[in-house]
Structure formats: C-alpha cells, structure tokens
N, C-alpha and C positions, 0 to 999 in steps of 0.2 A: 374293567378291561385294561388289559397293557397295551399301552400304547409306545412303541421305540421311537426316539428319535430318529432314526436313520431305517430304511430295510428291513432290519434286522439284520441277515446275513449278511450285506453288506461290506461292513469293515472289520468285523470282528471273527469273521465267520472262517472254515477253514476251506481248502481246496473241494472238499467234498461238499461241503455246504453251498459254496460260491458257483463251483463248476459242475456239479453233476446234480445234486438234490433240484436247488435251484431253477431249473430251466423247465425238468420235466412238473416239479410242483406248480410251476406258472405254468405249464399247459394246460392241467388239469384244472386249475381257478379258470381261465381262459374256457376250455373245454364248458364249465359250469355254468359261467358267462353266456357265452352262446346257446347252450339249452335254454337257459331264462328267458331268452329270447324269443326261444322257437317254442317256449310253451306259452309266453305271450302272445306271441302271433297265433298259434294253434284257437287259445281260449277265446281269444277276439272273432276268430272266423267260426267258432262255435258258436258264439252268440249271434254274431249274425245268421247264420245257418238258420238255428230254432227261431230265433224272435223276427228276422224279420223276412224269412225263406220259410218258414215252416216246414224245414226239411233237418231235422236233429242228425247232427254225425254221433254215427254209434261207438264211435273209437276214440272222440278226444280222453272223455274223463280216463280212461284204461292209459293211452300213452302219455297223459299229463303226469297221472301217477307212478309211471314207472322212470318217467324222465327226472320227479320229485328226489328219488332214492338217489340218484345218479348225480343230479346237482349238486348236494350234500357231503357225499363222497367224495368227488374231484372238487369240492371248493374248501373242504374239512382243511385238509392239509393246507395251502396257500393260507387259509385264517391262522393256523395254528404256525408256517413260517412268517406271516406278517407282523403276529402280536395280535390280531385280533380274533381271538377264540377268547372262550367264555373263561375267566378267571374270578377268584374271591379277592374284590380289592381289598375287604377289608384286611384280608391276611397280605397280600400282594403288596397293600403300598403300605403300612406300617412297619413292616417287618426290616429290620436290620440288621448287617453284620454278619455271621455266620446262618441268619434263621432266613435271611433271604436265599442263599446257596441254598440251604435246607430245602425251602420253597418249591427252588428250582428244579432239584434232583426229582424231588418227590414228583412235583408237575410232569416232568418231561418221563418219569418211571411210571404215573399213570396211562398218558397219551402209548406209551409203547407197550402196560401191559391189555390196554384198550386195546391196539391195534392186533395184538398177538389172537387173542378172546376171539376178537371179531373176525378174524382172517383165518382162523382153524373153523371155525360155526358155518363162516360163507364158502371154505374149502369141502368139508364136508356136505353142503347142501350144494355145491354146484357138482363135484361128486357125484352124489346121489342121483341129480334128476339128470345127468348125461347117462346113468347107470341104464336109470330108470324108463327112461324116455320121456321123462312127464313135458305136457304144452298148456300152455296158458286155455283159461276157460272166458269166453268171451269173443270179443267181434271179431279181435286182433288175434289170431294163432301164431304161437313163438315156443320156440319150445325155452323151461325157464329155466336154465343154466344163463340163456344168454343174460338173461335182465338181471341175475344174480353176480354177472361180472363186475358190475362197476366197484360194487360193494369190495370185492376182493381187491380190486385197483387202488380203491382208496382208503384203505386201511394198509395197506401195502405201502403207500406213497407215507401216509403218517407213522409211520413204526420206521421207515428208514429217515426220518426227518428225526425222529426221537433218539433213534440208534447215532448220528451223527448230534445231536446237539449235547448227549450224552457225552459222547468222546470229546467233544469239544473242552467241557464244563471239567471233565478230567484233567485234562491238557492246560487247562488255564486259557483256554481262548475264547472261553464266552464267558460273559458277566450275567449275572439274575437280572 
C-alpha cells in the first residue's frame, strides 16, 4: 500500500484536486463512515431481536447488503485519493526513475478505465430497471435503480479523481 506523507492532495495537488475533487470525495468516505455505522447498529439490533426477542427482523440482512455495495463505492474514491487503495508494493516501492511515473500513469489509467467500465454497466442497468420498472424481491420493496445509484456515484467520483490526477502528472504537479 502507498502510504503519502502528507494528504496526498494536499500540497502538490492542483486547484481542481484541492478545491473541488477533494471536499466532495471526503463526503462520500464520510457518507461510507456513517453507513458502517448504521449497519453496525442495524446488525446489533438484529441480533438482539432474534437471540434474545425471538422476534427475527426480516429486512436487516437485504439492507445490510445493499448498504454493503454503497460503502464501497463512496469510500473507493477517498482510499484511492488518500493513498490507501490496494497497490503491488512490490512494483510500487522498488521502482525508480522514469518506471515510477510509468507506474503512476498506468495506475491512475486503470482506476479511470475501472471507472469508465463500471459506470456505462451501472448506466445501462439503472437505465434499464427505471425502463423496466423492476422492484426488489424481498421484505424491503424498492424499486432497483435506486440501490444501483451509489455504484454510479462512485465510479463517478473515482474516474474524476483519475481524470484530475492524470492532468496533474502531465502538468508536472504530482509526483508518483
């Protein structure tokens, strides 16, 4: 894992990194945060419910998992501008000179052709089931466009964090 000594975007970073990426990618980490939360609290009150109410709620596991997808999504990006997303040290920190930039480019050309991939798939399936009308099958009825949003939010959020770290690394204002 990369670890930055600073932010990341911080000191190196540029207007668009600093002042506009930035605030809304920490809401969405933030956003993530608070789910964690309220699926901890959820799963707790479950377990009491069944073991010691013997009264099972029939909805946690359904909104645990659809809060699961959403966490992921809005905390993706924040890991990925913090420095902590998943990386190959072994390429990462031996690497020098030009094969670091190298690294970089490629890194931050995956994360945005990720983002691109994912964000036509989740466009076309939210699409669809608003087409469609389709609703969740289960205790919870939602119609599933809505639970397929985050997914577009947060590929969204990571494809414009790639898009700007990109131009950066052009520009000469970020270092690998």
């Amino acid at each position: 894992m990369v670890h930055p000594a600073s932010d990341g975007d911080a000191d190196t970073g540029s207007f668009a990194s600093r002042w506009l990426a930035r605030p809304v990618i920490w809401l969405g980490g933030a956003a993530s945060a608070l789910m964690i939360l309220a699926v901890f609290a959820i799963t707790i009150y479950a377990i009491v419910m069944r073991y010691l109410l013997n009264d099972p709620l029939l909805w946690a596991d359904e909104v645990t998992g659809w809060a699961l997808v959403a966490i992921v999504m809005f905390g993706a990006a924040e890991a990925y501008r913090r420095g902590d997303h998943i990386a190959i040290d072994l390429l990462t920190t031996r690497a020098t000179g030009i094969w670091r930039h190298i690294i970089a480019y490629v890194s931050d050309l995956g994360v945005l052709g990720f983002s691109v991939v994912v964000g036509i798939s989740a466009w076309d399936a939210i699409s669809f089931a608003r087409v469609f009308g389709s609703y969740t099958s289960g205790h919870v009825v939602l119609e599933t466009w809505i639970l397929k949003t985050p997914i577009l939010i947060g590929v969204g959020l990571l494809g414009m964090l790639a898009v700007i770290r990109l131009g950066e690394r052009l520009a000469g204002r970020r270092n690998p």
